[in-house]
N, C-alpha and C positions, 0 to 999 in steps of 0.2 A: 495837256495836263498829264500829268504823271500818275500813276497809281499810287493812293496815299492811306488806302484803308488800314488798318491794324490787321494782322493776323487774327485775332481774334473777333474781329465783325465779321470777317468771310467765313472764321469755321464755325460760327453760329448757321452759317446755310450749308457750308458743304457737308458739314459731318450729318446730319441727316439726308441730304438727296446721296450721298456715298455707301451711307449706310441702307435707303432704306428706300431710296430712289424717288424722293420725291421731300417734299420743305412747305411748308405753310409759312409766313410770314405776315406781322400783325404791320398796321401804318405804319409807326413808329420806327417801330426795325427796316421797312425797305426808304424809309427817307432817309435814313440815317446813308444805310448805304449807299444810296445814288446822292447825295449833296455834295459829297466830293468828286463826283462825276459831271459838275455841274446841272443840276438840275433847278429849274425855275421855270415861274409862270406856268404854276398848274394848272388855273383858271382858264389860262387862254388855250392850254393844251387839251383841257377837257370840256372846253366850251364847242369842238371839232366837231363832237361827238352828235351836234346838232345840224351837221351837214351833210352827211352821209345818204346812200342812195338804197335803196329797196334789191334786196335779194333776190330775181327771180328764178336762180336754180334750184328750188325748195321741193325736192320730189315728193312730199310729202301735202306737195299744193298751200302750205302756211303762207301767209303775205306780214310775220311777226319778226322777220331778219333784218335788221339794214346793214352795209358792212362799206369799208371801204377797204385796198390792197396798196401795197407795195413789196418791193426786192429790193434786196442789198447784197453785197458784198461786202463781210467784216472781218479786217483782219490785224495785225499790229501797228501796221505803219497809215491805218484809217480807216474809214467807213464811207462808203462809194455808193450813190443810188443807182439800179440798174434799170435800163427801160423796160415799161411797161410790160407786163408777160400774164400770162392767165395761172391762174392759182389749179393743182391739178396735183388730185390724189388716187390712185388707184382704190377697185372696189376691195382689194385687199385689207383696206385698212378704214373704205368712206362707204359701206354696202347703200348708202340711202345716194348720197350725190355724187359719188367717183364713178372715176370710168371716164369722164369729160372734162375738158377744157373751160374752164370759169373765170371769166369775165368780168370782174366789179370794178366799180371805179377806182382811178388811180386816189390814194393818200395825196391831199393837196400838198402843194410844193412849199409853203411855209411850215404847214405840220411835218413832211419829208426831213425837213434839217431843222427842228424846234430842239430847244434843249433839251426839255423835259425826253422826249424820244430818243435822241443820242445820248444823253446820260441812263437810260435803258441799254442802249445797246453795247454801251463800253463796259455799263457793269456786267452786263451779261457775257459778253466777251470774255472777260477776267473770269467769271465761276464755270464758266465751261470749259477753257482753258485748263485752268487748272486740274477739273475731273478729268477732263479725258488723258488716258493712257497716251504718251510719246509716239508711242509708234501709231496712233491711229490720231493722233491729231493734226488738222488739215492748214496750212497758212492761211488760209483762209476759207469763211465758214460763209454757206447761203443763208441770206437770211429773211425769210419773209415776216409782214407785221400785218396783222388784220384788225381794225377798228370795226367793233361788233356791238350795235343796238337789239338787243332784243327784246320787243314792244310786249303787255301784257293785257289782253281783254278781256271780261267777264267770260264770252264766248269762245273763247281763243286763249289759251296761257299760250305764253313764251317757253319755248326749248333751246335752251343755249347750245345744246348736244343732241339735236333733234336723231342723229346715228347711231345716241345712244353709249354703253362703256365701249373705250375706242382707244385705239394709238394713231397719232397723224401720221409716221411713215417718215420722221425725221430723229435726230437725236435729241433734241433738250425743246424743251418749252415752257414758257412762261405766261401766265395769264395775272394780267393786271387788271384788280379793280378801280375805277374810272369813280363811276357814280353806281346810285341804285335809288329810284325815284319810285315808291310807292308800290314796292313788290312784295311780297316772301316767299321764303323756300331760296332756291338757286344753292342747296347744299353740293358742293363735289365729294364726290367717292374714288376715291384710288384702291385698284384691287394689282392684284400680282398677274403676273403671266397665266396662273392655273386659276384664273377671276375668283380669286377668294379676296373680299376687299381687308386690305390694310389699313385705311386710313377715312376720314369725313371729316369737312369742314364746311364752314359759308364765308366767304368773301363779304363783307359788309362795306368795309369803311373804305373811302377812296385812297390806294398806296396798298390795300392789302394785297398779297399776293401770294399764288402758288406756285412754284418749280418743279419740274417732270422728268423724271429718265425717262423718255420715252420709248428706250428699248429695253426697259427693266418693268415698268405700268403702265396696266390701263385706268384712263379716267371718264368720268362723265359728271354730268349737271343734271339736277333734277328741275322740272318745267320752275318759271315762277308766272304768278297768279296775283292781282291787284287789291293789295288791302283795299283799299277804296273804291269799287265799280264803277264810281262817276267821274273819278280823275286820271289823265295817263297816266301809264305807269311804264315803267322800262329799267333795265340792265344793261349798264356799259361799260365794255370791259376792253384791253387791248392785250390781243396775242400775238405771242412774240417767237416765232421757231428758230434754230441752230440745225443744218444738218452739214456733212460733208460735199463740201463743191463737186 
């Protein structure tokens, strides 16, 4: 499929992550823009979200993460899944779980190539694209995706950011929201390079989304806590990085 969006649906995102390095985006607006990316079967895309495996690099000893991983390669002429590899950030940028090689399960191979996921990654393709400068943009971009449960107990809140405000260590990111089952709070903070924050929102409704320079802000999540105490409760979201191959 071709690129069919209007000029004007893309610079409703670009002119703010260009300007200001970072984009909130309510449901509405990111369906719109991934439908012509073909996206479908949300349901079964975020019914995934129920399969996922328990965290145990949590230096922090939580047992409130589940997650699952993959890598890609994204670039014009398609989207290539690449073997299995360990997710790995230096303490530069993860002071709580970098430094090591991390191990989660692979993204199931129906989720791997569901639509809903590659109309994420084309659109995303196209607005990084287009940001980044000529001369620093790569034929093809790495790209890892984490599907991320973060459970919430009386005893226990969930830390989506247990590291706290942070940069991943790549160029662009996107965090989608999935679902949010009986939580509050989970607001992000985007602050600037000299941590003065710029920006606060909450993610609520599933499709909403945030985009990140992530060589321009830092962000973080604050814990979320279970309106209800005697019911699960959880945040699920799926992150989506761009850096240079």
């Amino acid at each position: 499929m071709t690129d069919t969006l209007l000029p004007a649906d893309l610079a409703d995102v670009e002119s703010p992550l260009a300007q200001g390095g970072f984009a909130f985006l309510h449901a509405p607006t990111t369906h719109a823009l991934l439908a012509p990316y073909g996206l479908a079967d949300w349901d079964g895309f975020a019914a995934s979200w129920n399969r996922l495996g328990l965290d145990r690099y949590m230096a922090d000893g939580g047992r409130y993460r589940r997650r699952r991983h993959a890598t890609y390669t994204v670039a014009a002429d398609g989207i290539e899944r690449k073997k299995h590899q360990p997710h790995y950030q230096s303490r530069d940028y993860n002071e709580l779980n970098g430094g090591i090689e991390r191990w989660f399960r692979p993204v199931e191979a129906a989720i791997g190539t569901h639509p809903a996921l590659i109309a994420v990654l084309r659109l995303m393709r196209r607005l990084v694209t287009d940001l980044t400068p000529p001369d620093r943009r790569p034929d093809a971009w790495h790209v890892e995706i984490h599907q991320f449960r973060i459970e919430a107990r009386a005893e226990e809140p969930g830390e989506p950011t247990p590291e706290g405000l942070h940069r991943d260590g790549v160029d662009w990111v996107l965090v989608l929201m999935v679902q949010r089952e009986n939580v509050a709070s989970g607001e992000t903070t985007i602050h600037d390079l000299h941590r003065r924050p710029v920006g606060h929102f909450t993610l609520t409704e599933p499709l909403d989304a945030a985009l990140v320079d992530d060589n321009r802000v830092y962000h973080g999540v604050t814990a979320v806590r279970p309106l209800d105490p005697a019911r699960p409760a959880w945040r699920d979201v799926l992150v989506v990085t761009f850096r240079h191959q």
